[in-house]
N, C-alpha and C positions, 0 to 999 in steps of 0.2 A: 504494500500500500504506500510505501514512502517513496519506494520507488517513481510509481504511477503520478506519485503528484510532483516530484520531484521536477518528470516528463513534461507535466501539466503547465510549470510555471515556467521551464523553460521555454516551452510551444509558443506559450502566453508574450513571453517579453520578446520574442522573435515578430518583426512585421511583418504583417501578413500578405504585403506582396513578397516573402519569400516563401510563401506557404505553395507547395504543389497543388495545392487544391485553386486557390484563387489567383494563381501564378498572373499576375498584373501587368498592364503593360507599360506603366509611369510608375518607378518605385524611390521614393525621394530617398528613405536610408540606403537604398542601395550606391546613386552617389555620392553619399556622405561617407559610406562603409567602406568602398573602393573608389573613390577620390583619387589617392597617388596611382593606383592599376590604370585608371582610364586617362591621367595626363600621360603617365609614359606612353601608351599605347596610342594616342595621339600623338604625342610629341615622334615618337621614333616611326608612325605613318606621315607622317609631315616631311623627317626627313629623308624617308626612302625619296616621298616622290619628288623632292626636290632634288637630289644626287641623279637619281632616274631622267627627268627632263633635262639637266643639264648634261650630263652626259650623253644623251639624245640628240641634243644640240651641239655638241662638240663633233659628236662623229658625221651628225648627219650633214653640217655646213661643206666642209671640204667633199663627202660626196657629191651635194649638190650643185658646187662650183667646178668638179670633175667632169660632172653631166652635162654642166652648159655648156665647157669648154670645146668639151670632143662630144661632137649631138649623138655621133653612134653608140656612144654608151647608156646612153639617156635611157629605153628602154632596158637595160639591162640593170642598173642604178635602181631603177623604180619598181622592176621587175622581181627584184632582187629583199626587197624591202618590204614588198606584198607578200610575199611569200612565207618570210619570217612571220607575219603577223595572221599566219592562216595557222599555224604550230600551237595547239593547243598549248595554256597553260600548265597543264596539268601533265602534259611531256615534257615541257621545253625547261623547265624547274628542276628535274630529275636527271637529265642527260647533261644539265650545266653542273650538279652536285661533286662531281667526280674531279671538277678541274678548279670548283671555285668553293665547294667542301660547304655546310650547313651553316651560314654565312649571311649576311644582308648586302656583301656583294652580290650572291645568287640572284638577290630576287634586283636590284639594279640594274645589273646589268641584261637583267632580261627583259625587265620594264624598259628599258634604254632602246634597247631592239626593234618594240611594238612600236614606241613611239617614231620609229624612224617613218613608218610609212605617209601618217603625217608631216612630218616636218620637212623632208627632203619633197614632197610635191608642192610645199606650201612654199619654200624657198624656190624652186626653180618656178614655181611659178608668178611670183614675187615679183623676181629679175626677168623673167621676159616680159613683164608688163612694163616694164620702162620704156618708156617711148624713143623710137630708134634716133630720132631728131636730137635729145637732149644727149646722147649716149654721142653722136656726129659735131654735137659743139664742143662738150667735152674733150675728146680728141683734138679740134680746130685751138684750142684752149692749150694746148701740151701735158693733158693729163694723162698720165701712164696708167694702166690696165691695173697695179695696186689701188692707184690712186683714186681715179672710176670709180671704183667698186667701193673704195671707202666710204667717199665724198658724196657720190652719187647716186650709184644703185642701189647701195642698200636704203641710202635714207627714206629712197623715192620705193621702194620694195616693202619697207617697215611694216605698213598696214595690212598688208599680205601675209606676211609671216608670223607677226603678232597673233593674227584670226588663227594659223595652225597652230601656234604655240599656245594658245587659250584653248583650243581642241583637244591636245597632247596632255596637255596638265590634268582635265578633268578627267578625261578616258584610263592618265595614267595614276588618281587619285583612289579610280574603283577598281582599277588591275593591282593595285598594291594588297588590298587584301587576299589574293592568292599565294602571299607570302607566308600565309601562315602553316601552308606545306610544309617550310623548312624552316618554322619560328617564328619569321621574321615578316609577316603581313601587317603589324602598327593595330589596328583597328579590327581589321582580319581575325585576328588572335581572339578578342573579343567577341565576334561574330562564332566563331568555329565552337566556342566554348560555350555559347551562348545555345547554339544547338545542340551539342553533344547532351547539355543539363535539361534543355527545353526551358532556357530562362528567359523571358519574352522580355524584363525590362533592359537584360543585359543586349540583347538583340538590337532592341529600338535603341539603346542609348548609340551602342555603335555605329548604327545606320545611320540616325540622325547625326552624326558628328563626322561620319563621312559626308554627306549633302552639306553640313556647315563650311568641312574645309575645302570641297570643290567653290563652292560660290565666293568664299573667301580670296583662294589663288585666281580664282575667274578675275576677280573685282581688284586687285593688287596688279593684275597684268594689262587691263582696262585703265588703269591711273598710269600708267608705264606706257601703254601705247602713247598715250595725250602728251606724256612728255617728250618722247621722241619723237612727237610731229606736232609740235606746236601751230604748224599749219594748217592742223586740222581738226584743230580746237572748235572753231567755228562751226564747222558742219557735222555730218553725221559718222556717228561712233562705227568702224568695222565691225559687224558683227561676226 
């Protein structure tokens, strides 16, 4: 009997959105209770995808200035980039473990990959929207082919590639939690855990905090576009 009541009062002072019976789907102790679990687990989903996009963007630039250069590779670049991005997650994680071991490189550099297909069609096509006139005064100008490209194509390109890079981010915000194959999904982790228990607040908290931190990098790279084209402050935003 001391036992049973023992049970009783513990049951009692547990909230009842941890009760299996009334499994909740807003449960406020439970952010109070794992507060530091859901920062880290955000914080280290933040910055897979931030290491992920920039990486993305390191490799995918010089691809896509490869492609403009020599046009016969252009389908092969692009081709090349689709492909990866058809490689289910759920192989391409496993087949990277062996060279990059249970890692948050793993899941980077694989997120880095997906994003290429984005980003290298959104660059080249970026720079061939420059208008061939301003690319011909340039030249009449004595600007060198680094210098073009600094000065002038990318500027006039920005709004282009900004749009795949705010593409890239959010696509690579919900591909991050398939990290948690090998740990390392941020949010992910929360989510897979959230299922294995059937804990519905744990579920929602994590979903809804992936939607925050898409709309958030969306809106951070939105203020970034407008800075690097103050000329087009004025009119309308690239969507």
């Amino acid at each position: 009997m001391t036992l049973l009541a023992a049970y009783d009062s513990a049951a009692a002072a547990e909230p009842s959105c941890y009760s299996r019976i009334t499994n909740e789907w807003f449960c406020a102790q439970y952010l109070q209770d794992r507060r530091s679990e859901i920062v880290d687990a955000t914080l280290q989903h933040l910055a897979i995808t931030v290491a992920a996009v920039v990486v993305g963007v390191l490799i995918a630039f010089p691809l896509a200035l490869l492609a403009r250069r020599v046009p016969r590779l252009q389908s092969t670049v692009l081709g090349s980039s689709t492909i990866v991005y058809t490689i289910p997650s759920l192989a391409l994680l496993p087949l990277m473990v062996p060279f990059t071991g249970l890692s948050a490189t793993t899941v980077v550099l694989a997120l880095a990959l997906y994003a290429l297909t984005v980003l290298v069609r959104s660059m080249l096509e970026g720079l061939a929207a420059v208008p061939a006139e301003v690319r011909e005064s340039a030249t009449g100008l004595g600007y060198s082919r680094t210098r073009m490209l600094l000065r002038v194509e990318l500027p006039l390109a920005t709004p282009v590639i900004m749009a795949g890079l705010r593409v890239a981010t959010v696509s690579t915000v919900a591909l991050t939690t398939v990290g948690s194959l090998v740990a390392y999904g941020g949010l992910g982790n929360l989510i897979k855990d959230g299922v294995n228990t059937n804990f519905r607040a744990e579920l929602l908290t994590a979903a809804v905090l992936c939607v925050l931190l898409a709309v958030l990098l969306d809106a951070l790279l939105v203020v970034a576009e407008r800075v690097l084209t103050p000329w087009n402050r004025g009119g309308q935003v690239t969507s």
